[in-house]
PyMOL Python script that loads the backbone (N, CA, C, O; Angstrom):
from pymol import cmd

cmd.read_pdbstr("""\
ATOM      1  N   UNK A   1      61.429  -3.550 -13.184  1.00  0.00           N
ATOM      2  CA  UNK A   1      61.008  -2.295 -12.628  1.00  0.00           C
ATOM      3  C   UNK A   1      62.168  -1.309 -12.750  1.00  0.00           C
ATOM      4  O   UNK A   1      63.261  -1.613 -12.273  1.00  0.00           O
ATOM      5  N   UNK A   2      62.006  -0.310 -13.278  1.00  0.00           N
ATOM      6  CA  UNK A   2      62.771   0.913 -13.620  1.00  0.00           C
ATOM      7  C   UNK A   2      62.697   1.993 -12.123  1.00  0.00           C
ATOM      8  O   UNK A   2      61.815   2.311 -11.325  1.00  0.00           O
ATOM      9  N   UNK A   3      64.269   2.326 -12.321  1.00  0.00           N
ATOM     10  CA  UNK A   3      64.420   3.084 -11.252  1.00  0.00           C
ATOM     11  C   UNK A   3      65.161   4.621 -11.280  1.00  0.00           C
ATOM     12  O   UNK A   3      66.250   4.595 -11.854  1.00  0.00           O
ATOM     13  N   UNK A   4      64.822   5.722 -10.847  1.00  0.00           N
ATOM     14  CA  UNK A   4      65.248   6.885 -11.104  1.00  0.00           C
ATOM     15  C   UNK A   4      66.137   7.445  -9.945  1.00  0.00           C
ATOM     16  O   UNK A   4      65.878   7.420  -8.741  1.00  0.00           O
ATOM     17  N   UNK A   5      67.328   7.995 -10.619  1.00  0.00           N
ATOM     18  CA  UNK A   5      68.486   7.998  -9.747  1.00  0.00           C
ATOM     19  C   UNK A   5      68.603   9.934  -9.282  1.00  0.00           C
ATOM     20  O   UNK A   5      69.010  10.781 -10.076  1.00  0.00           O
ATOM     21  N   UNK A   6      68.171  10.210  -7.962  1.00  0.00           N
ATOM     22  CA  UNK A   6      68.519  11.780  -7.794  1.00  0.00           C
ATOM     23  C   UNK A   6      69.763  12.090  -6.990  1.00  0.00           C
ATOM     24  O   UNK A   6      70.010  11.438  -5.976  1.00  0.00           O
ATOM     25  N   UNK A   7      70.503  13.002  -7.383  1.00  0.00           N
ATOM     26  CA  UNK A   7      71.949  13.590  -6.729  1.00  0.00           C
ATOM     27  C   UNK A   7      71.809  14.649  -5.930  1.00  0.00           C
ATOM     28  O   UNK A   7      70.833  15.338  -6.228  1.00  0.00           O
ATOM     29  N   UNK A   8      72.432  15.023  -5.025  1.00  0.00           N
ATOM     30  CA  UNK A   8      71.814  16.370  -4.150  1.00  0.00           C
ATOM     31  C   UNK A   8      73.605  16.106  -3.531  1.00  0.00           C
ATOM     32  O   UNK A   8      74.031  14.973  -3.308  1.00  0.00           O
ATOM     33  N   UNK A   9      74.299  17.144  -3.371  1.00  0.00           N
ATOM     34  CA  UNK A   9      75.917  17.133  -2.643  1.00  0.00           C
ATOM     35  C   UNK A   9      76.400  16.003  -2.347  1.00  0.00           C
ATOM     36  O   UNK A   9      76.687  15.622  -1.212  1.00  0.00           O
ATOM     37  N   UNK A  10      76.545  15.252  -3.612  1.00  0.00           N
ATOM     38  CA  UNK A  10      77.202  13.898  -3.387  1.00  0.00           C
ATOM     39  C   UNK A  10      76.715  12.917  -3.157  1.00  0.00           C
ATOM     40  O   UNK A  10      77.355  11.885  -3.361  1.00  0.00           O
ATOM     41  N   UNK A  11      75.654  12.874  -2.747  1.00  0.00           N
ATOM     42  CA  UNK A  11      74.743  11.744  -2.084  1.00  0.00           C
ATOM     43  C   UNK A  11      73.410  11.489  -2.972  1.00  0.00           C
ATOM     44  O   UNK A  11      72.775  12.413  -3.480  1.00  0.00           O
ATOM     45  N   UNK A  12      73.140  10.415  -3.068  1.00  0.00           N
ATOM     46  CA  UNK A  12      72.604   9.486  -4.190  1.00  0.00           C
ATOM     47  C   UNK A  12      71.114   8.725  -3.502  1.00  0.00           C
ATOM     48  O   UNK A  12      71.111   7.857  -2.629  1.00  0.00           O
ATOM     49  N   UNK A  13      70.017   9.276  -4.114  1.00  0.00           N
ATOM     50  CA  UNK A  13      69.402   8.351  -3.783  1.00  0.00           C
ATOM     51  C   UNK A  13      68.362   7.564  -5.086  1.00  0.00           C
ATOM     52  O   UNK A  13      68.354   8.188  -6.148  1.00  0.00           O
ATOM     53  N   UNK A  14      67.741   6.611  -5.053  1.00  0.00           N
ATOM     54  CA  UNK A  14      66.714   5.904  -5.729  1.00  0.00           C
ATOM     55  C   UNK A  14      65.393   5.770  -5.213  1.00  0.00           C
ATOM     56  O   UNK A  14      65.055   5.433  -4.079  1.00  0.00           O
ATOM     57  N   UNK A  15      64.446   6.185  -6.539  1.00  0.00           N
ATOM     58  CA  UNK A  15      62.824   5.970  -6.275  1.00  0.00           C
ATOM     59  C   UNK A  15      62.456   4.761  -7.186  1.00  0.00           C
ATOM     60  O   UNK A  15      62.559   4.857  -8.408  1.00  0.00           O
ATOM     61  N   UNK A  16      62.143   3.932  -6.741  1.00  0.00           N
ATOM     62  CA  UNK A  16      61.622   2.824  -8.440  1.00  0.00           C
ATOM     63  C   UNK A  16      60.202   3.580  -8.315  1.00  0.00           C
ATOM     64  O   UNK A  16      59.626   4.203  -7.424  1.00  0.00           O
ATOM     65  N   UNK A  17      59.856   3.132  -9.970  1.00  0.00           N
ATOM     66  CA  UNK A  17      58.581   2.875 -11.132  1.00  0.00           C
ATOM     67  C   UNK A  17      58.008   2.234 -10.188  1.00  0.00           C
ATOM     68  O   UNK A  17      58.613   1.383  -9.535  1.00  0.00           O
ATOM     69  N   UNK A  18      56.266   2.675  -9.898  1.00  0.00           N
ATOM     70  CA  UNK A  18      55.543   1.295  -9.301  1.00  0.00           C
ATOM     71  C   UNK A  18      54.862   1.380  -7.713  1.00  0.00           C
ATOM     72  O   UNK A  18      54.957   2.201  -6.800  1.00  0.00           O
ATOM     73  N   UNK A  19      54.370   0.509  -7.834  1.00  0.00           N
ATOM     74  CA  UNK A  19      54.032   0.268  -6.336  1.00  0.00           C
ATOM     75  C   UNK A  19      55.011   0.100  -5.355  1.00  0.00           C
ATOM     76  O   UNK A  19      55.897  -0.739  -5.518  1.00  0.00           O
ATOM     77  N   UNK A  20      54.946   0.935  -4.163  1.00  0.00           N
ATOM     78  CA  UNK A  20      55.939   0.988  -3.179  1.00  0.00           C
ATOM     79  C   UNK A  20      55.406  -0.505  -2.042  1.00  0.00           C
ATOM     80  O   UNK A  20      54.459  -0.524  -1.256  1.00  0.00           O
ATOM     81  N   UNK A  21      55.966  -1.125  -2.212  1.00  0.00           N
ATOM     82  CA  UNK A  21      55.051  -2.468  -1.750  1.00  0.00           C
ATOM     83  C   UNK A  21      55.990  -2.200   0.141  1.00  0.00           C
ATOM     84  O   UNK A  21      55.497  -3.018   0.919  1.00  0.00           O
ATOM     85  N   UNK A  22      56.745  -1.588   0.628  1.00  0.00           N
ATOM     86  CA  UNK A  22      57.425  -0.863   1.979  1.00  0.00           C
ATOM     87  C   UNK A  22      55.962  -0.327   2.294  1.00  0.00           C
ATOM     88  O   UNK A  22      55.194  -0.945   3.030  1.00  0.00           O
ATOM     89  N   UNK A  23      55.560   1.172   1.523  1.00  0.00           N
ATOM     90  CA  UNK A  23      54.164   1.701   2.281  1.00  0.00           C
ATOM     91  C   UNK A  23      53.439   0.460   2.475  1.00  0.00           C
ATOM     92  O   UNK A  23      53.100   0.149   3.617  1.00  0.00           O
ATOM     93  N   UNK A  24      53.162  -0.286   1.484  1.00  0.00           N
ATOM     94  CA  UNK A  24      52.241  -1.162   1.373  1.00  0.00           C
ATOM     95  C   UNK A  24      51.740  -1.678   2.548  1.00  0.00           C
ATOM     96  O   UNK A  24      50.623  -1.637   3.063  1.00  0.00           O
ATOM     97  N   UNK A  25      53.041  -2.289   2.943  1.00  0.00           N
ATOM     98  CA  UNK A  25      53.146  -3.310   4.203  1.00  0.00           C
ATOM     99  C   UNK A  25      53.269  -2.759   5.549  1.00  0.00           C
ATOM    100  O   UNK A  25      52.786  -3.365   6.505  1.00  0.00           O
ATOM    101  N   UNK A  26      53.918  -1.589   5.693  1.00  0.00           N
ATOM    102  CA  UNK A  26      53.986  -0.752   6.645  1.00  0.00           C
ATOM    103  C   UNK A  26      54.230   0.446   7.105  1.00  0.00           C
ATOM    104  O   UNK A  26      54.861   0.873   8.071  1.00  0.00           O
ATOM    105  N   UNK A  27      53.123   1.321   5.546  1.00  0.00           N
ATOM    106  CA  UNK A  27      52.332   2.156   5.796  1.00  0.00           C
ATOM    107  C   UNK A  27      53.278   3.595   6.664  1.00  0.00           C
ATOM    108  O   UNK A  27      54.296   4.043   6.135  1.00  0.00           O
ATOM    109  N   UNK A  28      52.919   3.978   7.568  1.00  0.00           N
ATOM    110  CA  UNK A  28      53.219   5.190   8.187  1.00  0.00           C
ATOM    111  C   UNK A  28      55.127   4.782   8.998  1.00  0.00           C
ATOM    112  O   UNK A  28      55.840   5.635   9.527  1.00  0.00           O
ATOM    113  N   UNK A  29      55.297   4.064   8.917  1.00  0.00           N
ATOM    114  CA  UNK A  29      56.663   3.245   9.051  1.00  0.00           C
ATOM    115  C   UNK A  29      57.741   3.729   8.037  1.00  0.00           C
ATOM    116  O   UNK A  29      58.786   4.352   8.226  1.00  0.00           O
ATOM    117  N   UNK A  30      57.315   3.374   7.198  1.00  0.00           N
ATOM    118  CA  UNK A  30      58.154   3.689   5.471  1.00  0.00           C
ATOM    119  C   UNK A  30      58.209   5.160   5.220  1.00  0.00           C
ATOM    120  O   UNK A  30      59.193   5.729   4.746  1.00  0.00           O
ATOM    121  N   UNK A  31      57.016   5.781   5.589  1.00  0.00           N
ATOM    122  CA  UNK A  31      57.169   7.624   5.223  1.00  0.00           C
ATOM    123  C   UNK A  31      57.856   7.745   6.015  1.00  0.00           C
ATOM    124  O   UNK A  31      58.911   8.218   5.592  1.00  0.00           O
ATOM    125  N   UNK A  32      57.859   7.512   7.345  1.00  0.00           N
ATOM    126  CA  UNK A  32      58.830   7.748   8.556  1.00  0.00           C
ATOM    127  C   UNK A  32      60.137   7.800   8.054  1.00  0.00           C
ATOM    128  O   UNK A  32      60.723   8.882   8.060  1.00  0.00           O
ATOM    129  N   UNK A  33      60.736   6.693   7.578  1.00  0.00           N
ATOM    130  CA  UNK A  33      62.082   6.070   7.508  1.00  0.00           C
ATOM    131  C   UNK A  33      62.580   6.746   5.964  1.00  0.00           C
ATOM    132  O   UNK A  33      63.703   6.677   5.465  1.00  0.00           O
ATOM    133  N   UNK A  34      61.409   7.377   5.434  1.00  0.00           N
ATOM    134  CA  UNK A  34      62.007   8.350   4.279  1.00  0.00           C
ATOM    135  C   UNK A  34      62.370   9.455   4.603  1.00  0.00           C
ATOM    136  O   UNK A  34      63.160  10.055   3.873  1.00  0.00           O
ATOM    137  N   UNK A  35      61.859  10.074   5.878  1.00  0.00           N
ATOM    138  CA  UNK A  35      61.596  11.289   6.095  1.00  0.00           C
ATOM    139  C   UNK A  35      60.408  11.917   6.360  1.00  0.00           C
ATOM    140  O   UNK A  35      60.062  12.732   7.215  1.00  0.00           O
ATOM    141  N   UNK A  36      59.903  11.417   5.528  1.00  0.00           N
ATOM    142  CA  UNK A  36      58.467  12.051   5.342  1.00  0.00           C
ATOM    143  C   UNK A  36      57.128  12.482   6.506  1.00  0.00           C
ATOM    144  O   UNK A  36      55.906  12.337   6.548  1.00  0.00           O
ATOM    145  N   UNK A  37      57.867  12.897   7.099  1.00  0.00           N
ATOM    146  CA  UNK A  37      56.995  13.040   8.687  1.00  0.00           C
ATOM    147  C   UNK A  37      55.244  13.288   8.643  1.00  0.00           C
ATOM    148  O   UNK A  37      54.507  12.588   9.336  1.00  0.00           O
ATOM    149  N   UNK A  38      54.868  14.048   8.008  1.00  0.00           N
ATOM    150  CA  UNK A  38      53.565  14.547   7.841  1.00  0.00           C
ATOM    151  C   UNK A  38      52.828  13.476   7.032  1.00  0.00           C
ATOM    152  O   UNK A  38      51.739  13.074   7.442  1.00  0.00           O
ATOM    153  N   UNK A  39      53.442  12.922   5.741  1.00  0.00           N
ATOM    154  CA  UNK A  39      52.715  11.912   5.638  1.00  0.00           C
ATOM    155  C   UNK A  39      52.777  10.685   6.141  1.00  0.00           C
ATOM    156  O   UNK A  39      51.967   9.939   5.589  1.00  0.00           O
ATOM    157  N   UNK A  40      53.656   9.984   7.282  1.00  0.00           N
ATOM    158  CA  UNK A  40      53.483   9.502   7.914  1.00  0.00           C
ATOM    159  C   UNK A  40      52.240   9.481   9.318  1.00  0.00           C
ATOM    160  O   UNK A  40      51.614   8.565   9.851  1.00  0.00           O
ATOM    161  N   UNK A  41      52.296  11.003   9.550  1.00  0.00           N
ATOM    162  CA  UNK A  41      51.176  11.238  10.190  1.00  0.00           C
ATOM    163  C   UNK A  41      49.633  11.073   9.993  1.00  0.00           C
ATOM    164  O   UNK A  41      48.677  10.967  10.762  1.00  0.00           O
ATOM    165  N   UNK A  42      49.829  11.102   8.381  1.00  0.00           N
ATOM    166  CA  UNK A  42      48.286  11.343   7.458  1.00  0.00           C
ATOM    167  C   UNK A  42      48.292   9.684   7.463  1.00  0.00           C
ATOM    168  O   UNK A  42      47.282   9.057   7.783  1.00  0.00           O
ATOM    169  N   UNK A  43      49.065   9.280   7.221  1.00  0.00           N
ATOM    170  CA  UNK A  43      48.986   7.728   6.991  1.00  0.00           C
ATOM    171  C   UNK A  43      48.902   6.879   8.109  1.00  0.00           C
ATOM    172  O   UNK A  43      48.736   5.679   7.892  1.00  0.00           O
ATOM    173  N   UNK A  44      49.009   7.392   9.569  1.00  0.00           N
ATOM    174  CA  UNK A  44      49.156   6.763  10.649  1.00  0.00           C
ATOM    175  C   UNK A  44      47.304   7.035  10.828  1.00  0.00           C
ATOM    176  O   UNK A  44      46.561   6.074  11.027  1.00  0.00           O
ATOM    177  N   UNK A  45      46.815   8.358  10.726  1.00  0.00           N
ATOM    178  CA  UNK A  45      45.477   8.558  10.822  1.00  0.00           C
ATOM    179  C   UNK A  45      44.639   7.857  10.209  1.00  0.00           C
ATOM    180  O   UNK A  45      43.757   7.200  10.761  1.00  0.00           O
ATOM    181  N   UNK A  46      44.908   7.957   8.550  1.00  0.00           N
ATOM    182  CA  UNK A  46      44.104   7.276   7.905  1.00  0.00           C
ATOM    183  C   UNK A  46      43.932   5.510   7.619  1.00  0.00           C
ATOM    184  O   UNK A  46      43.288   4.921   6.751  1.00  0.00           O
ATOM    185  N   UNK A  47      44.950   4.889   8.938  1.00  0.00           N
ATOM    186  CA  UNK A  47      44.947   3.497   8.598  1.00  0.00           C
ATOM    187  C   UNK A  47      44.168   3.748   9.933  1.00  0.00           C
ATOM    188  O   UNK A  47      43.185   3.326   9.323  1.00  0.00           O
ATOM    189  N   UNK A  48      43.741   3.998  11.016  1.00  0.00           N
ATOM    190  CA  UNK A  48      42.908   4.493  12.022  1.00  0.00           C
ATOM    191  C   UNK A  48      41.720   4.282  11.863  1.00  0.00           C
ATOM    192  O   UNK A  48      41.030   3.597  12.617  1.00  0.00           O
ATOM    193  N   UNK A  49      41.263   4.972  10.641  1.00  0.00           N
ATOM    194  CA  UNK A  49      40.070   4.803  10.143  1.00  0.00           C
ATOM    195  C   UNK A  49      39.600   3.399   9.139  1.00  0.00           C
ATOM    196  O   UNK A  49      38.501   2.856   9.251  1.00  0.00           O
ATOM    197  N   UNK A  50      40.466   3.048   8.350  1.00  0.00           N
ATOM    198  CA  UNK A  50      40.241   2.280   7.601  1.00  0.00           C
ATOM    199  C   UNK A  50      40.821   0.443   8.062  1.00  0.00           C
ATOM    200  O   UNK A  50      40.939  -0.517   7.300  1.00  0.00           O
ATOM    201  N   UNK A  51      40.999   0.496   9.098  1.00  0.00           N
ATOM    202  CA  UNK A  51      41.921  -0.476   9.778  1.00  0.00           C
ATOM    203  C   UNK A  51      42.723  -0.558   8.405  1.00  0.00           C
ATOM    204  O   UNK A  51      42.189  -0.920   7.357  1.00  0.00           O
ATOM    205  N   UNK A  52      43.574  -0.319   8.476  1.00  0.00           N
ATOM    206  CA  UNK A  52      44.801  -0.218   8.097  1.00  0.00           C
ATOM    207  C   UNK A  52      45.201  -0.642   6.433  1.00  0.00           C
ATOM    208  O   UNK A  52      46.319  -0.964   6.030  1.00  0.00           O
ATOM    209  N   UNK A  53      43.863  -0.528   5.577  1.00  0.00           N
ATOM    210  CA  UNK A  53      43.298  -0.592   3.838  1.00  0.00           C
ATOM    211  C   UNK A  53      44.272   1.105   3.415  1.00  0.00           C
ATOM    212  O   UNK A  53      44.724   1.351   2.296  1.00  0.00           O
ATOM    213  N   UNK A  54      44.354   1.798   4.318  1.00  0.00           N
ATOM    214  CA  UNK A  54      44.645   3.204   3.235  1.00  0.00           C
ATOM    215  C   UNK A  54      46.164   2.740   3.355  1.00  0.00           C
ATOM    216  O   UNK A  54      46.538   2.755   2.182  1.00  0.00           O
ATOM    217  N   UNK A  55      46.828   2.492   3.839  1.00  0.00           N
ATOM    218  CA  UNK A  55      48.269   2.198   3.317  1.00  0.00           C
ATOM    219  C   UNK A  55      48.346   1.106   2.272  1.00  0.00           C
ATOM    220  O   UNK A  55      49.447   0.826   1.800  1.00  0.00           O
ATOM    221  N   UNK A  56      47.132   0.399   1.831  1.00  0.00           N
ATOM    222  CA  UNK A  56      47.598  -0.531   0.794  1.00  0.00           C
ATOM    223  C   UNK A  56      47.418   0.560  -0.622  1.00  0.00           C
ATOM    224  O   UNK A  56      48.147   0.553  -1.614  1.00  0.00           O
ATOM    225  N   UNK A  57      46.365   1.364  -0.400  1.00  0.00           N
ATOM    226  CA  UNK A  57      46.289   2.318  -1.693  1.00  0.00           C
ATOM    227  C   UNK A  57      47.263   3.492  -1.643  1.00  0.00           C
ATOM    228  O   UNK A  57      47.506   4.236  -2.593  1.00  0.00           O
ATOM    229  N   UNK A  58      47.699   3.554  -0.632  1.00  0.00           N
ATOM    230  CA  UNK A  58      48.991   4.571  -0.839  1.00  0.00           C
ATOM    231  C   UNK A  58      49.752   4.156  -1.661  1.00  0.00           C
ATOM    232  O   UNK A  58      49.997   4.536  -2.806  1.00  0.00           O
ATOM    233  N   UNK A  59      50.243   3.129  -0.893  1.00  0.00           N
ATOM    234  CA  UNK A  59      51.516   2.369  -1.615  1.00  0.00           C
ATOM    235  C   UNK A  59      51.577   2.466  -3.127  1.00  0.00           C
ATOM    236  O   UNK A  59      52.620   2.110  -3.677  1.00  0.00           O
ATOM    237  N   UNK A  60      50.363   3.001  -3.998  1.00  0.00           N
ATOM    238  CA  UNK A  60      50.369   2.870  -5.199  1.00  0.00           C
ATOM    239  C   UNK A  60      50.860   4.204  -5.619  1.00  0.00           C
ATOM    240  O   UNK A  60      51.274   4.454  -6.751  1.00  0.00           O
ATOM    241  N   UNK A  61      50.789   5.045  -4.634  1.00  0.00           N
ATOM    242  CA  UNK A  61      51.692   7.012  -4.785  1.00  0.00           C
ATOM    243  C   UNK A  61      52.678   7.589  -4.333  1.00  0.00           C
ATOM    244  O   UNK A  61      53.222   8.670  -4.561  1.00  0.00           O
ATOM    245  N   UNK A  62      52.968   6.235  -3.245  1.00  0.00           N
ATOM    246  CA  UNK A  62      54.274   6.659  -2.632  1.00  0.00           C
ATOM    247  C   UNK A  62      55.469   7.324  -3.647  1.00  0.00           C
ATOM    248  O   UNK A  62      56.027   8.405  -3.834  1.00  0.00           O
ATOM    249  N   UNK A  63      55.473   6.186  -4.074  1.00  0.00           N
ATOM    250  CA  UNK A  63      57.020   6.704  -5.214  1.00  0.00           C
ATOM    251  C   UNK A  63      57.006   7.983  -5.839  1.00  0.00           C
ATOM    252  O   UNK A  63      58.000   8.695  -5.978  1.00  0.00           O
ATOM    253  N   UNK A  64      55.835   8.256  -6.215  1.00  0.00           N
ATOM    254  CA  UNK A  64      55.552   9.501  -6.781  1.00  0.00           C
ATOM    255  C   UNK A  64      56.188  10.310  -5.925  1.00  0.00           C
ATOM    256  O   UNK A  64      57.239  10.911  -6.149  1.00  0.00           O
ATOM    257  N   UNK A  65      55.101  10.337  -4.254  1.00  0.00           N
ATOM    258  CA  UNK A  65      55.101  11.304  -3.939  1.00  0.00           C
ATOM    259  C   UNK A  65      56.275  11.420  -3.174  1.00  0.00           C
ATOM    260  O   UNK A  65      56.435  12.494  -2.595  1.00  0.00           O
ATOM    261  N   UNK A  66      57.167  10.508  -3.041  1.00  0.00           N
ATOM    262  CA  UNK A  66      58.688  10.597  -2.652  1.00  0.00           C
ATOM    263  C   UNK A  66      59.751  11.315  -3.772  1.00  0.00           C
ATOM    264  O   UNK A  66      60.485  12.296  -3.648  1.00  0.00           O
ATOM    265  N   UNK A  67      59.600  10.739  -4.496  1.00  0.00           N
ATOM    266  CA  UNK A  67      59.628  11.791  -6.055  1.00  0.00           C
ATOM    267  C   UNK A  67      59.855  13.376  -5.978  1.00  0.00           C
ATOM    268  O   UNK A  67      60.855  14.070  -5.792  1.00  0.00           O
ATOM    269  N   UNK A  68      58.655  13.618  -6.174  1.00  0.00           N
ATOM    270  CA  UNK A  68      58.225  15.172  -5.935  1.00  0.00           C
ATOM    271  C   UNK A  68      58.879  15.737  -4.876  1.00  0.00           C
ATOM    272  O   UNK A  68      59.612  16.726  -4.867  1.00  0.00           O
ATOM    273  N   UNK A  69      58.561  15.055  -4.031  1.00  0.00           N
ATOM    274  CA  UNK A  69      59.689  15.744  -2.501  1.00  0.00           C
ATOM    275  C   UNK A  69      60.994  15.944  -2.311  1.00  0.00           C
ATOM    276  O   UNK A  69      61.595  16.754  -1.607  1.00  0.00           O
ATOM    277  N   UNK A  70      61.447  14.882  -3.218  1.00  0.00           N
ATOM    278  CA  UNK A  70      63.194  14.993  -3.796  1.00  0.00           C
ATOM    279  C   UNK A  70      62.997  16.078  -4.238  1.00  0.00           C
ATOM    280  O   UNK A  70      63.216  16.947  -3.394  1.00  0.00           O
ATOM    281  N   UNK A  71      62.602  16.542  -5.417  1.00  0.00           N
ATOM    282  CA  UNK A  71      62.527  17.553  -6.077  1.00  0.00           C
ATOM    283  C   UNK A  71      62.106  18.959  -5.496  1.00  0.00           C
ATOM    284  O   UNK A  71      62.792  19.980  -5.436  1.00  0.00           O
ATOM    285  N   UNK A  72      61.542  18.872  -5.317  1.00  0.00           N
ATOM    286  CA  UNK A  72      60.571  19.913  -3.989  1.00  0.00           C
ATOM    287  C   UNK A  72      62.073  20.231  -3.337  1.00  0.00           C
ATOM    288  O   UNK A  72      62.488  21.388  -3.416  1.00  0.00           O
ATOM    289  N   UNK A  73      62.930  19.158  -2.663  1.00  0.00           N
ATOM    290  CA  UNK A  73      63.771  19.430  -1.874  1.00  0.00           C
ATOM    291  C   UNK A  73      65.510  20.237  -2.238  1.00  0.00           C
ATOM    292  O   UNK A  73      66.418  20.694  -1.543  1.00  0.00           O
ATOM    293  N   UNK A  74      65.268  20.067  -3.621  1.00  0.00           N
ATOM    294  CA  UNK A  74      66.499  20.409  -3.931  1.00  0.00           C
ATOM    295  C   UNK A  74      67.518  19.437  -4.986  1.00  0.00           C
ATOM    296  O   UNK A  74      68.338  19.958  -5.743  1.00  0.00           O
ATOM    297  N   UNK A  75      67.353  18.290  -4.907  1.00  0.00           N
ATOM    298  CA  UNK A  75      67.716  17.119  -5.064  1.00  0.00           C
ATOM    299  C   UNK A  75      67.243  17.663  -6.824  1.00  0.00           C
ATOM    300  O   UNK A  75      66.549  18.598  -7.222  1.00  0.00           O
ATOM    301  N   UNK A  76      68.000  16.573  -7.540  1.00  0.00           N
ATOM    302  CA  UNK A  76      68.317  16.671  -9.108  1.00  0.00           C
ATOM    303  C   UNK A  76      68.320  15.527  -9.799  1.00  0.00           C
ATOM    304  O   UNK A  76      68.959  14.538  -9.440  1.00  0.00           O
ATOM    305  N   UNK A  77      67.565  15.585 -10.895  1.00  0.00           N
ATOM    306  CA  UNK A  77      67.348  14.029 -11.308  1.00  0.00           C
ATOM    307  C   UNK A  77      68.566  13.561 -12.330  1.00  0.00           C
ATOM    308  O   UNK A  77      69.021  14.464 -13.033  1.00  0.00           O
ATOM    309  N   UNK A  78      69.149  12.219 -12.484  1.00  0.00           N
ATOM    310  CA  UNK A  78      70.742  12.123 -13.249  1.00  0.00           C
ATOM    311  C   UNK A  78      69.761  11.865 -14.918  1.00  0.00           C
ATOM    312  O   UNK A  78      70.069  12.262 -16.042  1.00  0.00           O
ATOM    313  N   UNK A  79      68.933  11.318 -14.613  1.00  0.00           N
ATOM    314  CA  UNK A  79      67.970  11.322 -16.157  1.00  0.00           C
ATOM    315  C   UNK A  79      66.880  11.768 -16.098  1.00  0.00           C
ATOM    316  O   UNK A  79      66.016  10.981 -15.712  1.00  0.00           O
ATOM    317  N   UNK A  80      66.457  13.160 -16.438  1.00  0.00           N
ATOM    318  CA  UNK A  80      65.144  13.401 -16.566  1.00  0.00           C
ATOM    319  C   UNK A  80      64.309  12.818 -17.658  1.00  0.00           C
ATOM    320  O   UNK A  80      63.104  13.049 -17.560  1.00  0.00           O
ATOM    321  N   UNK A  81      64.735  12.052 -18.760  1.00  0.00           N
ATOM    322  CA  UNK A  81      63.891  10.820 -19.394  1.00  0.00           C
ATOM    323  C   UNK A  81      63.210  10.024 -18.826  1.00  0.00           C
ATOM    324  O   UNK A  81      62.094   9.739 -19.261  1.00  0.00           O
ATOM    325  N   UNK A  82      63.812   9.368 -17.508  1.00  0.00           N
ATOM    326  CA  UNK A  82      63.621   8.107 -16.528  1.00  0.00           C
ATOM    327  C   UNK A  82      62.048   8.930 -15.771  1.00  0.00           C
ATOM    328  O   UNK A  82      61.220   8.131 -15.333  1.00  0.00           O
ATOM    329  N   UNK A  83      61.820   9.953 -15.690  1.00  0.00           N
ATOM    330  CA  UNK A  83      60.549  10.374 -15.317  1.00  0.00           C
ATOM    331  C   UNK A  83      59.499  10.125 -16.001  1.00  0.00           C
ATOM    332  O   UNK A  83      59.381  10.498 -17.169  1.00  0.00           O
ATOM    333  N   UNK A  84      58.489   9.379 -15.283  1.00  0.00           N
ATOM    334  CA  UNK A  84      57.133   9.313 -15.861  1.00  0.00           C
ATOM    335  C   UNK A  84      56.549  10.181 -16.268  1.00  0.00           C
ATOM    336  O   UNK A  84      56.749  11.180 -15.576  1.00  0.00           O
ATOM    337  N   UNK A  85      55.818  10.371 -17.161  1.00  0.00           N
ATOM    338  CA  UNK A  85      55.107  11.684 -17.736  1.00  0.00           C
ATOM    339  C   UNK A  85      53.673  12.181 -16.796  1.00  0.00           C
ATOM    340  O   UNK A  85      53.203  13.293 -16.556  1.00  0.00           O
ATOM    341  N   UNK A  86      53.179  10.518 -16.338  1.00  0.00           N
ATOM    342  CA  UNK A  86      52.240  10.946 -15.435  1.00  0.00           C
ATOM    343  C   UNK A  86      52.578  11.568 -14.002  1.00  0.00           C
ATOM    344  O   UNK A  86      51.880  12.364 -13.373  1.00  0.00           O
ATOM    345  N   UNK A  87      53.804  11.026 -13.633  1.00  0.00           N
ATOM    346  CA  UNK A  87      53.285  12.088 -12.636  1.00  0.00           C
ATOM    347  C   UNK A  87      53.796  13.460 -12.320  1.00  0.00           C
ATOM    348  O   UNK A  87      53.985  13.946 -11.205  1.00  0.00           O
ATOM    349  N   UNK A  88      54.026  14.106 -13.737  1.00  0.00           N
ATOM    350  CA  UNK A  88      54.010  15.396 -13.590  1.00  0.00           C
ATOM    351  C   UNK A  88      55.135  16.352 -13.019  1.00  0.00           C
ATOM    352  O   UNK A  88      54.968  17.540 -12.742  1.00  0.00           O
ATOM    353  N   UNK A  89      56.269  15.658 -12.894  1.00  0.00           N
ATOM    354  CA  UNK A  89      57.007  16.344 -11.986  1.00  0.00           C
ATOM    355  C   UNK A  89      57.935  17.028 -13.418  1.00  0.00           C
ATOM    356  O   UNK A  89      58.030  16.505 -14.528  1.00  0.00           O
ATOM    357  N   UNK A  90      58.454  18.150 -13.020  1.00  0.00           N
ATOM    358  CA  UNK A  90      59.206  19.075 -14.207  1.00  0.00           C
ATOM    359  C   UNK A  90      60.536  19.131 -13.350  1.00  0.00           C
ATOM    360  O   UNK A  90      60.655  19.819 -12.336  1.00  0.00           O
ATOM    361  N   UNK A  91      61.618  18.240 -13.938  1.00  0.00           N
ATOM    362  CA  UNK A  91      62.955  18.478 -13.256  1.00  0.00           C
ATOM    363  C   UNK A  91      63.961  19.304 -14.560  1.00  0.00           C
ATOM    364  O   UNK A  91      65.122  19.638 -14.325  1.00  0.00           O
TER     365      UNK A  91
END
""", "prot")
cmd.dss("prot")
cmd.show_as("cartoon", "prot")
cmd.util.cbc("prot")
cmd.orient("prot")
């Protein structure tokens, strides 16, 4: 599994390629502990409804959408090659 490395003032973080198998398992927990407050919220709701099936299909967008939010945030990718084409992100 391939992993993409972003820089933002010194500080380093990693998204791997793939299923985020963290959401997977615990869902509104993992957005939490990324940051990700709102989708932790969406994900705390929607396992509510689904007893707790929509965090297993998240887990398949997390990375993405942790991704994008780096980016979104400021943060800079060290290889923009290492980006998937699907999901669209323009660094």
């Amino acid at each position: 599994m391939s992993t993409i490395t972003f820089k933002k003032n010194g500080l380093t973080r990693e998204v791997k390629v793939g299923y985020s198998w963290t959401v997977g398992l615990f869902g509104p927990f993992a957005f939490a502990a990324r940051g990700h407050w709102a989708w932790a919220a969406g994900c705390f709701v929607l396992d509510m409804f689904t007893w707790g099936l929509g965090q297993v299909v998240l887990g398949q967008f997390a990375n993405k959408i942790t991704a994008r939010w780096l980016v979104e945030n400021g943060w800079s990718v060290s290889n923009p090659r290492s980006l998937p084409r699907e999901w669209g992100i323009e660094a």
